[in-house]
C-alpha positions as a Markdown table, in Angstrom:
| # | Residue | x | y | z |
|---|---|---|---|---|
| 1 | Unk | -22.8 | -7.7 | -10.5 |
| 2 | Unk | -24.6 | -7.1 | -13.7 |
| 3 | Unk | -23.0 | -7.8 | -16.6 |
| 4 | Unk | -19.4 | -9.9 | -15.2 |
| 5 | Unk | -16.7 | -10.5 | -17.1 |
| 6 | Unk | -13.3 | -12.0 | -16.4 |
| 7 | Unk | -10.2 | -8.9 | -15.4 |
| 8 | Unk | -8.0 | -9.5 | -18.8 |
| 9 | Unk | -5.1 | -9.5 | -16.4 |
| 10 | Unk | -6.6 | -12.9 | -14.8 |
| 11 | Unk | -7.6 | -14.6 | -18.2 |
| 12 | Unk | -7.9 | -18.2 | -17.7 |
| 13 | Unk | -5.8 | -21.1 | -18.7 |
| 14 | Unk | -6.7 | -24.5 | -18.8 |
| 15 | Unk | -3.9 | -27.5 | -18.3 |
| 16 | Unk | -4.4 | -30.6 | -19.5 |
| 17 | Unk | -5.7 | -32.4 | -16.5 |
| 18 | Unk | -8.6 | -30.2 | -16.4 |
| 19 | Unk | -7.2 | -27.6 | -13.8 |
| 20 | Unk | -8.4 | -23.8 | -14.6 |
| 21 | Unk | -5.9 | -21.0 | -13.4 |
| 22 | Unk | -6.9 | -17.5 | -12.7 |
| 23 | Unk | -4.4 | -14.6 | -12.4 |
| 24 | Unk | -1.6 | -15.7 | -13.9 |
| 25 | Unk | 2.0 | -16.4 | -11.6 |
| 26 | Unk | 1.7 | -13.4 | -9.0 |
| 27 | Unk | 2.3 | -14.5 | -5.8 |
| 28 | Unk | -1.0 | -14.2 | -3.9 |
| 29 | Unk | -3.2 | -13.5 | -6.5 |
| 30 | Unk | -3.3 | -16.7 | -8.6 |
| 31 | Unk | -6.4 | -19.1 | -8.0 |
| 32 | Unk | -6.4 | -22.7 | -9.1 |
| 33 | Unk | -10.0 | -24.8 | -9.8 |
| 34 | Unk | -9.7 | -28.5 | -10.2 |
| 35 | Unk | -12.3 | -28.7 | -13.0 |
| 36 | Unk | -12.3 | -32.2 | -14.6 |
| 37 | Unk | -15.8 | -31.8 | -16.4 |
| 38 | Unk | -14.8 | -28.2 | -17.5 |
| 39 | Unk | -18.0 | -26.2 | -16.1 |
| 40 | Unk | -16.0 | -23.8 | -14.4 |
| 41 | Unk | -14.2 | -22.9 | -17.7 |
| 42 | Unk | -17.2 | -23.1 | -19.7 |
| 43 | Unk | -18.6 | -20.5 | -17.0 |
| 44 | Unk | -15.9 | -18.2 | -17.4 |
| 45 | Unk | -15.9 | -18.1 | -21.2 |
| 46 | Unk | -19.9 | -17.1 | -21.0 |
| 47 | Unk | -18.7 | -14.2 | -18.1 |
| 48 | Unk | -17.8 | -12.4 | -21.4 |
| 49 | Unk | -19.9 | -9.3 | -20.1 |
| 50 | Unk | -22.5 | -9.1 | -22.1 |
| 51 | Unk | -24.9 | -11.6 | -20.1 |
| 52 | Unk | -26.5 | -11.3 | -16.4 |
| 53 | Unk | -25.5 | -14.3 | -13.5 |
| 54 | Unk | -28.6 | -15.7 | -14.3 |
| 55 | Unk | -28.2 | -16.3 | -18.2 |
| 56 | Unk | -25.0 | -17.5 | -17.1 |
| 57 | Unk | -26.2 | -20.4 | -15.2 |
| 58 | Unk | -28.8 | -21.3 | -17.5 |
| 59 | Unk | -26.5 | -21.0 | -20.5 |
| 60 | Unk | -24.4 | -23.1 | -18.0 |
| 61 | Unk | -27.0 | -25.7 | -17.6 |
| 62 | Unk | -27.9 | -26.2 | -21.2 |
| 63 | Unk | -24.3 | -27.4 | -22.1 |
| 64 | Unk | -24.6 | -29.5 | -18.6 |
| 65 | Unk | -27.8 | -31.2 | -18.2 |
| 66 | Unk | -26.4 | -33.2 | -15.6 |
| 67 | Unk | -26.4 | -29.6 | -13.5 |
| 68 | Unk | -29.3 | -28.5 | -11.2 |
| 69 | Unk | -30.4 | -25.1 | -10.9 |
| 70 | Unk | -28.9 | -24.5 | -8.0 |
| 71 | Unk | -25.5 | -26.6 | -9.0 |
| 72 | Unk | -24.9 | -24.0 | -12.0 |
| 73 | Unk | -25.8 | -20.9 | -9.7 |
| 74 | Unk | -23.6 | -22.2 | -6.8 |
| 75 | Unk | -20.7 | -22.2 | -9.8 |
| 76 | Unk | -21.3 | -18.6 | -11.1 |
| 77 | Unk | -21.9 | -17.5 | -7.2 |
| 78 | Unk | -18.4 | -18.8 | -6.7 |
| 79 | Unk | -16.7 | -17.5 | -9.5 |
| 80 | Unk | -18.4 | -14.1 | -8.7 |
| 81 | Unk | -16.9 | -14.1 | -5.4 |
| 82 | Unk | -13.3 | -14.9 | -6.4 |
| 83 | Unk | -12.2 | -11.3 | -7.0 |
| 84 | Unk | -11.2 | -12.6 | -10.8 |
| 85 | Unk | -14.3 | -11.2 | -12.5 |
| 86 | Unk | -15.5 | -7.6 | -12.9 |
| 87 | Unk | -18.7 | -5.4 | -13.9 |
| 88 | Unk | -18.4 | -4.8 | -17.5 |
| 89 | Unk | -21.0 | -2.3 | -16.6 |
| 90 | Unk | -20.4 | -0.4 | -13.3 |
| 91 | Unk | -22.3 | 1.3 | -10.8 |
| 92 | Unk | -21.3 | 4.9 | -10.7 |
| 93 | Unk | -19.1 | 6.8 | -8.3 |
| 94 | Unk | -20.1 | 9.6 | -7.3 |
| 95 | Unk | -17.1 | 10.6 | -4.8 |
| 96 | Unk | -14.8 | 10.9 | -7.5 |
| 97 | Unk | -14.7 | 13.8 | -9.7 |
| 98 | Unk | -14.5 | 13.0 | -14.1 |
| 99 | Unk | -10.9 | 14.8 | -13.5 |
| 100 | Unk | -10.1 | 12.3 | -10.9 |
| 101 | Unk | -10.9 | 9.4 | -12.2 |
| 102 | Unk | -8.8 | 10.9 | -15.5 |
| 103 | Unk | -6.0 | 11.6 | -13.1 |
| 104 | Unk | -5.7 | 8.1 | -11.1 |
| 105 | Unk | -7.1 | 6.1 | -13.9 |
| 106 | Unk | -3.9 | 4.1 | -14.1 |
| 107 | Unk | -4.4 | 3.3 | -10.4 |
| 108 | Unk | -7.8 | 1.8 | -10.8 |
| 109 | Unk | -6.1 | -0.6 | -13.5 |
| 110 | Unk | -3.4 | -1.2 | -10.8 |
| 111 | Unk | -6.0 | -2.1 | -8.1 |
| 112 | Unk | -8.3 | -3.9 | -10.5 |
| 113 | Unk | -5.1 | -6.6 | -10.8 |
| 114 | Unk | -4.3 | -6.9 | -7.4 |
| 115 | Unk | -7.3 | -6.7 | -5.7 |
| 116 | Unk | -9.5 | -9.6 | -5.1 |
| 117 | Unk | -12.5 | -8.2 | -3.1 |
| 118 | Unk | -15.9 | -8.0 | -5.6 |
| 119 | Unk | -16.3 | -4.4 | -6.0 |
| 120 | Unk | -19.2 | -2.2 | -7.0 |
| 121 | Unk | -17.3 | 0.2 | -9.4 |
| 122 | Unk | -13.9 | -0.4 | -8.9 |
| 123 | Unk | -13.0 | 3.4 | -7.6 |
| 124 | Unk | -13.2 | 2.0 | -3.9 |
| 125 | Unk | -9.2 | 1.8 | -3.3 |
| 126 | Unk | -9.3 | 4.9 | -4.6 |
| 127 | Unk | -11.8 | 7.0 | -2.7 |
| 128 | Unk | -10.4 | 5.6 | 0.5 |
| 129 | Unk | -7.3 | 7.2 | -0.5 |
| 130 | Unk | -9.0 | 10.4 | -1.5 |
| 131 | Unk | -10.7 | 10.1 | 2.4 |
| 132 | Unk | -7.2 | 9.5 | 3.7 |
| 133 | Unk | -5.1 | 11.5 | 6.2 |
| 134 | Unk | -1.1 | 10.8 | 6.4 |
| 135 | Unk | 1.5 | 12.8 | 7.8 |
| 136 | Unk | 4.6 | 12.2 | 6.5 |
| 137 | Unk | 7.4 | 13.6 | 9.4 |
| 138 | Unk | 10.8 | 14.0 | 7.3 |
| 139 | Unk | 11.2 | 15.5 | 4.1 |
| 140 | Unk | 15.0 | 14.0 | 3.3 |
| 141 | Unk | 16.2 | 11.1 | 1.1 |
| 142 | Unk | 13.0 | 8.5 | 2.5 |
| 143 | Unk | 10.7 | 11.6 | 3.2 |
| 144 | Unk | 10.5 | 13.3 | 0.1 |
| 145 | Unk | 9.8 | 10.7 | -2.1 |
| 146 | Unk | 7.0 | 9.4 | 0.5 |
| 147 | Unk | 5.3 | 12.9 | 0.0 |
| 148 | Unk | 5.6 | 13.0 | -3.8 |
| 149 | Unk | 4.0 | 9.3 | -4.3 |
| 150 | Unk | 1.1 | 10.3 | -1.7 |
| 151 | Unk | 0.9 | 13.1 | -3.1 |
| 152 | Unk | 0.8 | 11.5 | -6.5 |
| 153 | Unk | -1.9 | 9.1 | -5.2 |
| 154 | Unk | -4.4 | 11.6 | -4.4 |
| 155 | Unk | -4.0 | 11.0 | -0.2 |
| 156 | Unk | -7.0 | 13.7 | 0.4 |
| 157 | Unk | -4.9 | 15.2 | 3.9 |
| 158 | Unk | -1.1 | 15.5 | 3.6 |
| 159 | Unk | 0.7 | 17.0 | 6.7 |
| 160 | Unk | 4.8 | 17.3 | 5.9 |
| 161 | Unk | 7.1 | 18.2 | 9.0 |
| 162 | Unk | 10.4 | 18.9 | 8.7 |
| 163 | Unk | 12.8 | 21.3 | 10.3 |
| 164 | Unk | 15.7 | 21.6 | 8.2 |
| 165 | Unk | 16.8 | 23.6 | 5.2 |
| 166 | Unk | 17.7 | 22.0 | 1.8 |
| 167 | Unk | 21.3 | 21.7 | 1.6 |
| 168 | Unk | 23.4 | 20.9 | -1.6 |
| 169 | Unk | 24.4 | 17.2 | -0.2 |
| 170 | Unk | 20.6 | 16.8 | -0.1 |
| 171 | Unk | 20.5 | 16.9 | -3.9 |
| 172 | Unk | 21.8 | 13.4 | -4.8 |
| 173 | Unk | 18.9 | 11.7 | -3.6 |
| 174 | Unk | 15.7 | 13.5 | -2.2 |
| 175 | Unk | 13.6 | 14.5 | -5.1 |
| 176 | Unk | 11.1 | 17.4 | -4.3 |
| 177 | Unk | 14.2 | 20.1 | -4.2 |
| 178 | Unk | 16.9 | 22.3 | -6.9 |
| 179 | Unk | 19.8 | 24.0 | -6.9 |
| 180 | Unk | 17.7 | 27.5 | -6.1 |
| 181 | Unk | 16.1 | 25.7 | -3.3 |
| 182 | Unk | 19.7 | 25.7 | -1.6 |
| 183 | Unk | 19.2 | 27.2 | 2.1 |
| 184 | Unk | 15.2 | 27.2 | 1.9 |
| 185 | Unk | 13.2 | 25.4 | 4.8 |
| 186 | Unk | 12.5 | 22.0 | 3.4 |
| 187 | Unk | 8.8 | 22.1 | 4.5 |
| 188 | Unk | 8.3 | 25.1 | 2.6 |
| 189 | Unk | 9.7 | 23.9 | -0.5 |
| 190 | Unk | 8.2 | 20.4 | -0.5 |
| 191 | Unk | 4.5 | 22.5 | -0.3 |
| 192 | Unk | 5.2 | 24.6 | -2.7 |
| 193 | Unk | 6.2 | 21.2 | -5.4 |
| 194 | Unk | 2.9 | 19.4 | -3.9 |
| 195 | Unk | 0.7 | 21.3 | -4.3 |
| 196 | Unk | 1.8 | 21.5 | -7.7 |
| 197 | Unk | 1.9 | 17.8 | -8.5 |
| 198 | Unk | -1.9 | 17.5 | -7.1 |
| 199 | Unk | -3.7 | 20.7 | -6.7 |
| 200 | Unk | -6.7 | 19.0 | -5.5 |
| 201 | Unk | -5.9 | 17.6 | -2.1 |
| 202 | Unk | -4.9 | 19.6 | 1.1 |
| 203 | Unk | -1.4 | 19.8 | 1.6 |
| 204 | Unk | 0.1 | 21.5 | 5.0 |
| 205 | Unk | 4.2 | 21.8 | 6.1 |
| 206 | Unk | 5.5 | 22.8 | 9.2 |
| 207 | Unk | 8.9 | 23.4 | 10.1 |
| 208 | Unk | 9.4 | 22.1 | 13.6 |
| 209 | Unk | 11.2 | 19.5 | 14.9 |
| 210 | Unk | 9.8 | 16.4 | 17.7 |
| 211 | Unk | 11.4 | 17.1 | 20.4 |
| 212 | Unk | 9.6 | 14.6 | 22.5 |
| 213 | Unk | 6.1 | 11.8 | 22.1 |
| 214 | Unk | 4.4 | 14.6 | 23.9 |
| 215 | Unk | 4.9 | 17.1 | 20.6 |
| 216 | Unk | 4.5 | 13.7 | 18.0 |
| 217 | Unk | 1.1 | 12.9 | 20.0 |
| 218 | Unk | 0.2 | 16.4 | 19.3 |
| 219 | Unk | 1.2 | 16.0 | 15.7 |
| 220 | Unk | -0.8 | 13.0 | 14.6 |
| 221 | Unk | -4.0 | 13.5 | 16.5 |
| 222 | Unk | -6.7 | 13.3 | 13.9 |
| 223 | Unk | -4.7 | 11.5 | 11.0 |
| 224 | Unk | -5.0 | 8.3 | 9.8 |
| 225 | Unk | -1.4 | 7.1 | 9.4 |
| 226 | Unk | 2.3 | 8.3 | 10.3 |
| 227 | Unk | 5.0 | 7.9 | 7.5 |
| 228 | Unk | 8.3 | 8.2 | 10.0 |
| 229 | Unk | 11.0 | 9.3 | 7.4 |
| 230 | Unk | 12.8 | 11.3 | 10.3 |
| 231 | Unk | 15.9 | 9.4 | 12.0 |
| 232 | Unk | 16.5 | 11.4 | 15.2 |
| 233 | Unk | 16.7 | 11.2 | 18.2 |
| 234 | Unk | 18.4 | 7.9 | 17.3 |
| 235 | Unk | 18.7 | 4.9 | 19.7 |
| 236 | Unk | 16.4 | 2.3 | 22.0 |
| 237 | Unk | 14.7 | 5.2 | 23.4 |
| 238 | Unk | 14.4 | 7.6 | 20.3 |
| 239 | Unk | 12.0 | 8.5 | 17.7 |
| 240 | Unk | 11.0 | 5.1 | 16.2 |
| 241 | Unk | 9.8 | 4.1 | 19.9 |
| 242 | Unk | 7.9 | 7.3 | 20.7 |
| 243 | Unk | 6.3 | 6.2 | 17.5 |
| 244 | Unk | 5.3 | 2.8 | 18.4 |
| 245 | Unk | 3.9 | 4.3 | 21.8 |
| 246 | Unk | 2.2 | 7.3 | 21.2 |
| 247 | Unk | 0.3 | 5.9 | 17.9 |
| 248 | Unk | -0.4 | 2.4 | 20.1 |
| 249 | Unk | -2.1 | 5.1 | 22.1 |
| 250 | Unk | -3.7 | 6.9 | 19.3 |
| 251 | Unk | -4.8 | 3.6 | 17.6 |
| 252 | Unk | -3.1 | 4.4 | 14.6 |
| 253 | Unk | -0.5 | 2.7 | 12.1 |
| 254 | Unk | 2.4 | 3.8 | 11.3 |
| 255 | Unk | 5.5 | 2.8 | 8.4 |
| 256 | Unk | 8.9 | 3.5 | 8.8 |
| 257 | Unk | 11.9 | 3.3 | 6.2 |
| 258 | Unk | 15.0 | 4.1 | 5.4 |
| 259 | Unk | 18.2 | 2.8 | 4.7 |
| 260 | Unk | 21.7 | 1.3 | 5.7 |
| 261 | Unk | 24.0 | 1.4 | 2.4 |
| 262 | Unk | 23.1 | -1.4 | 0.0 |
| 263 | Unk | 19.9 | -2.6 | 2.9 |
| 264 | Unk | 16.8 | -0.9 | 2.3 |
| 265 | Unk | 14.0 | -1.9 | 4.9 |
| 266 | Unk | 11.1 | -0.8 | 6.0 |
| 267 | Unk | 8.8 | -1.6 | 9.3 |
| 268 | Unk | 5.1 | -1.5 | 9.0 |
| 269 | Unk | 3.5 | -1.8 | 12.9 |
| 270 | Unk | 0.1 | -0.9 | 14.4 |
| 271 | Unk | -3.1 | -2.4 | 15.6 |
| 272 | Unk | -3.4 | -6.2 | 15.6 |
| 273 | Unk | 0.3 | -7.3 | 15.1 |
| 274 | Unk | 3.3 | -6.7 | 17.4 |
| 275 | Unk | 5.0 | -3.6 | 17.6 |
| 276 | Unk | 7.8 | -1.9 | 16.6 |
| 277 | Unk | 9.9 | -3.1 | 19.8 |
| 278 | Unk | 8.9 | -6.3 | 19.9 |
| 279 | Unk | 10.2 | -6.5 | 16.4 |
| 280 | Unk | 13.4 | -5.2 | 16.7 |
| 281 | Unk | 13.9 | -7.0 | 19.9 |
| 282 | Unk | 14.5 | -10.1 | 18.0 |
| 283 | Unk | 16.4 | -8.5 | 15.6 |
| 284 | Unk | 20.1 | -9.5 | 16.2 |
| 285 | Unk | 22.2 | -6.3 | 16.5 |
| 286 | Unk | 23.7 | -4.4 | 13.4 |
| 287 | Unk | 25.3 | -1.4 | 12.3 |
| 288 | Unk | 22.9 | 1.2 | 11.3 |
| 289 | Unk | 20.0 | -0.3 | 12.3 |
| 290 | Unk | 18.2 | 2.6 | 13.1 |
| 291 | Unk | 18.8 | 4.0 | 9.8 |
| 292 | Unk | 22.2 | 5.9 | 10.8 |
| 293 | Unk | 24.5 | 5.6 | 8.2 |
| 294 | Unk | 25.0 | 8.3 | 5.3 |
| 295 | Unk | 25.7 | 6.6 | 2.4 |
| 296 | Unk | 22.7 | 6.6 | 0.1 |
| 297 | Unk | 22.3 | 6.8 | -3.8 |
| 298 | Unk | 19.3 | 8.1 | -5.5 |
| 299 | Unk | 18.0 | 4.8 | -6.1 |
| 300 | Unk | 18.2 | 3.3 | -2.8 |
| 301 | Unk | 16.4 | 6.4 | -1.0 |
| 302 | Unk | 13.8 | 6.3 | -4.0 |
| 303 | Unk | 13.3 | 2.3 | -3.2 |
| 304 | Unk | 12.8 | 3.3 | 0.8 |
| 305 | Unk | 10.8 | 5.9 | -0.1 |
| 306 | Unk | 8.1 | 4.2 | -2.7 |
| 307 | Unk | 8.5 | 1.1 | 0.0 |
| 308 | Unk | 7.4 | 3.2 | 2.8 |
| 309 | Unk | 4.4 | 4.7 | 0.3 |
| 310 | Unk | 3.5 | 1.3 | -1.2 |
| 311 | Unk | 2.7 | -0.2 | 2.7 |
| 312 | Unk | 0.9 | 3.4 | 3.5 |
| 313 | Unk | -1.8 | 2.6 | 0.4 |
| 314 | Unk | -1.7 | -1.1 | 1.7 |
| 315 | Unk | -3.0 | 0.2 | 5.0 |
| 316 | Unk | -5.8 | 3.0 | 3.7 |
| 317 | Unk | -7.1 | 0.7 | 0.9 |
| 318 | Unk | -6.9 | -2.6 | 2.6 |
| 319 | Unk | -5.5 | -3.8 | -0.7 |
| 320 | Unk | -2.4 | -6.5 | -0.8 |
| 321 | Unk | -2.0 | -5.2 | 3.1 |
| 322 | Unk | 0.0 | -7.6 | 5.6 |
| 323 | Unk | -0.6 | -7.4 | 9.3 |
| 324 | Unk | 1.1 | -4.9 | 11.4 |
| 325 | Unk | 4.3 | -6.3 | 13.1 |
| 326 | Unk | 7.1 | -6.8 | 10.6 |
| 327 | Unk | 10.1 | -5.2 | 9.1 |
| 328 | Unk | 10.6 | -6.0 | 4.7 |
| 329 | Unk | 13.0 | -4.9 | 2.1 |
| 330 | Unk | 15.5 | -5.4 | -0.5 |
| 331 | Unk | 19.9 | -5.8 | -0.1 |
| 332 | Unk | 20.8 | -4.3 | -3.4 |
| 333 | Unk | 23.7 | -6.4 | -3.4 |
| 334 | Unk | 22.3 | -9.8 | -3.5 |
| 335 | Unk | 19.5 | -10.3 | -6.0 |
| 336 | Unk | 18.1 | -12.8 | -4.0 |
| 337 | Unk | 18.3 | -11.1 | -0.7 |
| 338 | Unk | 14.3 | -10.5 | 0.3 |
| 339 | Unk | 14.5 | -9.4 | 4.1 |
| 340 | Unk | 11.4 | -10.2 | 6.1 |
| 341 | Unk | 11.3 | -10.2 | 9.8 |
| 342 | Unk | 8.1 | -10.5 | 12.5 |
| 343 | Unk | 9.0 | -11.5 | 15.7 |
| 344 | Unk | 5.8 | -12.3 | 18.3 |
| 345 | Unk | 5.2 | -10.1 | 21.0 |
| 346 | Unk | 6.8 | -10.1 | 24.2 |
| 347 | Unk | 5.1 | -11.9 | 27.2 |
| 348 | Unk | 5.5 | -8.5 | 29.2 |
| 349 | Unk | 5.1 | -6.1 | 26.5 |
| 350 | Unk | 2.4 | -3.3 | 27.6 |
| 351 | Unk | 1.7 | -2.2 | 24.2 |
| 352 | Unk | 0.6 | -4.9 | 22.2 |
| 353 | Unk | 1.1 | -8.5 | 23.7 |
């Protein structure tokens, strides 16, 4: 890092017992330094950007005497580690074109907040997004809103299956599709508004249906990630476990979302967690726990949707992501009502215990 400075979203603050905090109140991001003889802050108010490390630790070392050498270099080191500090003067990157970095410039602020790893430039979330490949399989109330945000995002490889046609019931909640649009394959449709939100990432639809985990095998080979927005087959043995087995397979992860009226939940499972039926095996039973139930608003099939989207950045950037193996969401009717769920894996499970 050549000329740090702190993030302004993670300006320090000083209490009165001496303690320095970094990041504010968000959960996860907030740091806390028990600094009595105030070196640490007097550190961070030189990380200004306009000096080097090393005129920050012998700037450091003239206020403290007391300080060796390496004593005020062990404190910038630290500081420099802690993900609350940035370049003021970046290295380039080169994998991004000027338009790009125009067009997702908002998301490099976002990611500059949340993220905690030292980066060279900054553009890192993003350009494993832009080397990202997602298929998103359903384009309805979940699906479509999945696509847009991806989309949106600048996911480099989008691959949208769906079989169905837009109907006018279809028009209350799942966003990429009109009146006109009435009767048209949803796949084609949802291309044709893609490709129009970002016209610089490849975007593909098919209109088929998964009939089986031998066709869904076939489907994801070669992408990174499955967004499963579809609901049928429903059941023990439909399309959310052909999921968990053929991407355990494939070594992939894979989000699913939807909703059951006022719950809104979505299951993140894959590599290094426990899968999607171990999960739901300690789940206790419940109506429409497989997503089943019609009744939807706008707003709760948007909140599955940017859910499902939200854990699919997690996974490609590496940013804020939780380990596979849980189920998370929101019960619109209780302000308070979080849902969070991971359940170990099975003694006999052949997938992932």
């Amino acid at each position: 890092m050549r000329l740090p400075r702190v993030k302004p979203e993670h300006a320090p603050h000083r209490s009165g017992d001496g303690t320095v905090r970094l990041g504010g109140a968000l959960y996860g991001i907030a740091s806390e330094i028990a600094d009595a003889d105030g070196w640490a802050w007097t550190a961070l108010g030189l990380m200004d950007g306009t000096r080097p490390p090393a005129e920050i630790a012998a700037e450091l070392r003239a206020c403290y005497p007391v300080l060796t050498c390496e004593e005020a270099e062990g404190i910038v080191a630290t500081l420099l580690s802690s993900g609350h500090v940035e370049d003021a003067a970046p290295e380039p990157c080169p994998e991004l074109t000027e338009r790009e970095k125009e067009r997702h410039s908002r998301t490099r602020d976002y990611f500059r907040w949340v993220d905690l790893t030292p980066r060279d430039h900054g553009w890192e979330p993003q350009v494993r997004i832009k080397n990202a490949r997602v298929v998103v399989l359903g384009l309805g109330g979940t699906g479509s809103h999945v696509a847009w945000t991806l989309a949106a995002a600048g996911v480099g490889r989008l691959h949208l299956v769906d079989p169905d046609v837009v109907e006018l019931s279809n028009l209350n909640r799942q966003i990429l599709y009109t009146e006109p649009d009435v009767g048209r394959l949803k796949a084609e449709v949802a291309l044709d508004r893609l490709r129009q939100v970002n016209s610089e990432i490849g975007i593909t639809a098919e209109a088929a249906a998964v009939d089986g985990p031998g066709r869904l095998a076939r489907l994801i080979d070669g992408f990174d990630v499955l967004a499963l927005c579809a609901d049928r087959p429903r059941g023990p043995s439909g399309i959310q476990t052909w999921a968990n087995r053929v991407c355990a397979e494939a070594g992939i992860p894979w989000v699913s979302g939807g909703y059951n009226g006022p719950l809104v939940s979505v299951g993140v499972f894959g590599p290094g967690g426990p899968c999607y039926e171990c999960v739901r095996a300690g789940i206790p039973p419940c109506p429409g726990a497989d997503y089943a139930w019609p009744g939807v608003t706008g707003a709760s099939a948007g909140l599955s949707g940017h859910l499902v989207a939200h854990d699919v950045l997690a996974l490609v950037t590496g940013v804020m992501s939780t380990p596979p193996g849980y189920f998370h969401g929101v019960m619109l009717l209780d302000p308070d009502g979080h849902v969070y769920a991971r359940y170990p894996s099975r003694p006999d499970c052949d997938i992932c215990s």
